[in-house]
C-alpha positions as CSV (number, residue, x, y, z in Angstrom):
1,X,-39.6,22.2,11.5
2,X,-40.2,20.6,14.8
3,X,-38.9,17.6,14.1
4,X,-36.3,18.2,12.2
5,X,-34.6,20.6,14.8
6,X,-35.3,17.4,17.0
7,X,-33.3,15.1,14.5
8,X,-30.4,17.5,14.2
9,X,-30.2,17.5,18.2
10,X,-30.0,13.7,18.4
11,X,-27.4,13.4,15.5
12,X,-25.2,16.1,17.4
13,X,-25.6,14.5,20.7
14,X,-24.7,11.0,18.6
15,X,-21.4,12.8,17.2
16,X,-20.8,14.3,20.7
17,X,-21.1,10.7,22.5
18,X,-18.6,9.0,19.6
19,X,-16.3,11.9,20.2
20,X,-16.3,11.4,24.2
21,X,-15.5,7.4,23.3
22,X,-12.7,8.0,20.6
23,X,-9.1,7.2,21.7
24,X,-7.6,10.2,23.5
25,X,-4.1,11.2,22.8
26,X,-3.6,12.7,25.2
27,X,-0.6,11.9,27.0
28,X,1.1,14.5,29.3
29,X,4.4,13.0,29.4
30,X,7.5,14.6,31.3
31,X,11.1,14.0,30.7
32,X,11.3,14.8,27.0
33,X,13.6,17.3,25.2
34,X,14.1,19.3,21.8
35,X,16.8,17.7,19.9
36,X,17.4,20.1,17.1
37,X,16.4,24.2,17.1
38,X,13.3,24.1,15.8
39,X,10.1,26.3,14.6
40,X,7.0,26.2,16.7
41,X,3.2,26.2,15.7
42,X,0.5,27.8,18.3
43,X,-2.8,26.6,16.7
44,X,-2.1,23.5,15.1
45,X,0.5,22.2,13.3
46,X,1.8,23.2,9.5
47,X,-0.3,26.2,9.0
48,X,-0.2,28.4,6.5
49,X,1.0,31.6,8.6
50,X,4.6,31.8,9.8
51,X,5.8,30.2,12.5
52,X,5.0,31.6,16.2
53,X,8.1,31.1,17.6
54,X,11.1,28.8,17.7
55,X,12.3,26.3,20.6
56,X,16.3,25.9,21.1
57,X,18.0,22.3,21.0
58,X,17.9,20.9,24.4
59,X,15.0,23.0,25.6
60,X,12.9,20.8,28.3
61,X,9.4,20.1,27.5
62,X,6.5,17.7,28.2
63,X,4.7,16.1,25.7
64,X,0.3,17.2,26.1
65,X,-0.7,15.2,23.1
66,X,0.3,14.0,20.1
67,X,-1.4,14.7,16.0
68,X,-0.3,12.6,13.1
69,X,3.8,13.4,12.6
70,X,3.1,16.6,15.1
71,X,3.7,16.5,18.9
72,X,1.8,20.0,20.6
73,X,4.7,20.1,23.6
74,X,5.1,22.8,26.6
75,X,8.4,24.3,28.0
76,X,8.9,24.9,31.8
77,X,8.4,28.3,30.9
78,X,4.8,27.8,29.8
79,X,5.0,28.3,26.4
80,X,3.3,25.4,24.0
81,X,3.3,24.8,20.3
82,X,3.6,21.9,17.7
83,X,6.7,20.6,16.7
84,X,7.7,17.6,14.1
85,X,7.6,14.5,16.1
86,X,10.6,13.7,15.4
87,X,12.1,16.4,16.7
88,X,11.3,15.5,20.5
89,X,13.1,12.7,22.4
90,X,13.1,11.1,25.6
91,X,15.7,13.1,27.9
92,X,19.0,11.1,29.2
């Protein structure tokens, strides 16, 4: 039983180092806008529960990372969700 608790504490600490080395997506990026009212996600994006909430054309936001055809984006006023990526643009 030892030694397999040990192997299960070297494969996690093996998936934790690969997951510390995988690209980050991270990008915290200023300057962007919503360009069309649209629904936001809290969790993560396209769940299965209705949307939380809904960000109005125009609305400022920067971008914290981006997942797949999903951008997770925060207003000024502090509120952050997932919106299609294509929804967000550079502002003018």
């Amino acid at each position: 039983m030892k030694g397999f608790m040990r192997g299960v504490l070297v494969i996690s600490m093996a998936c934790g180092l690969a997951a510390c080395a995988a690209p980050n997506k991270k990008t915290s990026s200023t300057g962007y806008v919503i360009t069309t009212t649209t629904q936001y996600y809290k969790n993560s994006p396209a769940q299965p529960m209705p949307p939380d909430g809904t960000f109005q054309a125009g609305t400022s936001v920067t971008i914290v990372k981006k997942l797949g055809n999903y951008t997770l984006v925060r207003a000024a006023d502090g509120t952050q969700g997932y919106v299609p990526t294509a929804d967000v643009a550079r502002a003018k």
